[in-house]
C-alpha positions as CSV (number, residue, x, y, z in Angstrom):
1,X,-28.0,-83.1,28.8
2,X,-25.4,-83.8,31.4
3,X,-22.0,-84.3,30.6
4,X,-20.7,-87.4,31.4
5,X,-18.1,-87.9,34.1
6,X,-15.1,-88.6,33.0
7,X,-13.0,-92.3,34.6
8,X,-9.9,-92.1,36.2
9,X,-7.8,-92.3,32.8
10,X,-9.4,-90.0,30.9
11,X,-8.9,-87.7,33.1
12,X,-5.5,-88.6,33.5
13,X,-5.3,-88.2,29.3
14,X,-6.4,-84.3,29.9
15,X,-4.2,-84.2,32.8
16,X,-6.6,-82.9,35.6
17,X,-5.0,-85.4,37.9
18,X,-2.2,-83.6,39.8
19,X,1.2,-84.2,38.4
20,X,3.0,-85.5,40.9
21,X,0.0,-88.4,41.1
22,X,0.4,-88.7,37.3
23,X,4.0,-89.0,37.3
24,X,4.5,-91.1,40.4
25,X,1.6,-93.1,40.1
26,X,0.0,-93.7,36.6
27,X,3.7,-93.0,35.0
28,X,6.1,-95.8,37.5
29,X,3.3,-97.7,39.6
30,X,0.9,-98.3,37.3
31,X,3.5,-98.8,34.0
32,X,5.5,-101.4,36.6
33,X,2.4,-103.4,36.3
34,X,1.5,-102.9,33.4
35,X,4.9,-103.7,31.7
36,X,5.0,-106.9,33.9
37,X,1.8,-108.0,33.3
38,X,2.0,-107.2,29.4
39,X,5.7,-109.1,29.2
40,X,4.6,-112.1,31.6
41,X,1.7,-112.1,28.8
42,X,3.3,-111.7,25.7
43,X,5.6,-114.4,27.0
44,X,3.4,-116.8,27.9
45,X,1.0,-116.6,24.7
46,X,3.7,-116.0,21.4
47,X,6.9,-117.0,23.4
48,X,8.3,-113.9,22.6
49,X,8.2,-110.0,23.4
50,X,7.5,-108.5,20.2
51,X,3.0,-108.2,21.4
52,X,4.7,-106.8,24.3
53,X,6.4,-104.2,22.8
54,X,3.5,-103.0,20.7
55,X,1.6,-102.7,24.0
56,X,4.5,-100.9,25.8
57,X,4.5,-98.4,23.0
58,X,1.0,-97.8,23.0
59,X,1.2,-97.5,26.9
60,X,4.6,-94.7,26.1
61,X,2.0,-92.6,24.0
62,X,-0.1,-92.6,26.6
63,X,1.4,-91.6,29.7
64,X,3.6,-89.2,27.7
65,X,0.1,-86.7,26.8
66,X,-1.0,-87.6,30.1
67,X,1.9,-86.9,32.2
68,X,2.3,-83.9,29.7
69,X,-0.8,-82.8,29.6
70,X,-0.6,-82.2,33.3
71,X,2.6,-80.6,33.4
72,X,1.6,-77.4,31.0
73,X,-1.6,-77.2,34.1
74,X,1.0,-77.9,37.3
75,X,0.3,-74.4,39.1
76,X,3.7,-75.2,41.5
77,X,7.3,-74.7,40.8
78,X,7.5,-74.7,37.0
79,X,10.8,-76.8,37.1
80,X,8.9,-79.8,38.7
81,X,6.7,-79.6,35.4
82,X,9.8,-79.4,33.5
83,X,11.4,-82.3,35.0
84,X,8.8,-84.2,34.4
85,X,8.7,-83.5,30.6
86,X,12.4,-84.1,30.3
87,X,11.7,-87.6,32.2
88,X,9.1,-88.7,29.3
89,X,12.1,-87.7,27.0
90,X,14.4,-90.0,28.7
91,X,11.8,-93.1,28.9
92,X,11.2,-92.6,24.8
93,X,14.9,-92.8,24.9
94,X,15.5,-95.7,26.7
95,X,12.3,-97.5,25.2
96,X,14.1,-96.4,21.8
97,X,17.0,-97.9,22.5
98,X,15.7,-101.4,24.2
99,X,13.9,-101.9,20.8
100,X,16.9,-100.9,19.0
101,X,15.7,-97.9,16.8
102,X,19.5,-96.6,17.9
C-alpha cells in the first residue's frame, strides 16, 4: 500500500519544510493570524481570553517541535538553527510571563 502524503502541517510537525519557511512563516505569519483570530474569538464568544489562551498554548507546543524539528535537519550555518531554538525559548518566555506563571 502507498503511503499517504503527508499535508502541509504535518510535515511542518516533522520539520521537512525548510526552516527559514518554518520559522518565518508557520512560526510569525501564520501564529499572527492565528493569535488574532483565536483572541477576536475567544473575545467574542466567553468575553474573555482565558479559551484563547488554551488555544495559544496548544499552538506554542506546536510550532516549538515543528520549528524544532526542522532546526536539528537545517543542512546551513548551524547558528541559524540555533537561533532559532533559542527564539522558541524566548516566545515560551514571554507566553509564560503574559499568563503570569512568573
Amino acid at each position: 500500500m502507498a503511503k499517504k502524503s503527508l499535508n502541509y502541517f504535518e510535515n511542518f510537525l516533522n520539520g521537512n519544510l525548510s526552516l527559514p519557511h518554518s520559522y518565518w512563516i508557520v512560526g510569525w505569519l501564520i501564529s499572527f493570524a492565528f493569535g488574532f483570530t483565536t483572541a477576536f474569538i475567544s473575545l467574542t464568544v466567553t468575553g474573555s481570553l482565558n479559551l484563547g489562551y488554551v488555544a495559544i498554548v496548544i499552538w506554542q507546543v506546536f510550532i516549538t517541535i515543528g520549528i524544532w524539528r526542522s532546526s536539528d535537519k537545517y543542512k546551513g550555518p548551524k547558528y541559524w538553527a540555533y537561533l532559532a531554538k533559542i527564539m522558541v525559548i524566548l516566545g515560551w518566555a514571554y507566553l509564560l510571563a503574559e499568563l503570569g506563571a512568573f
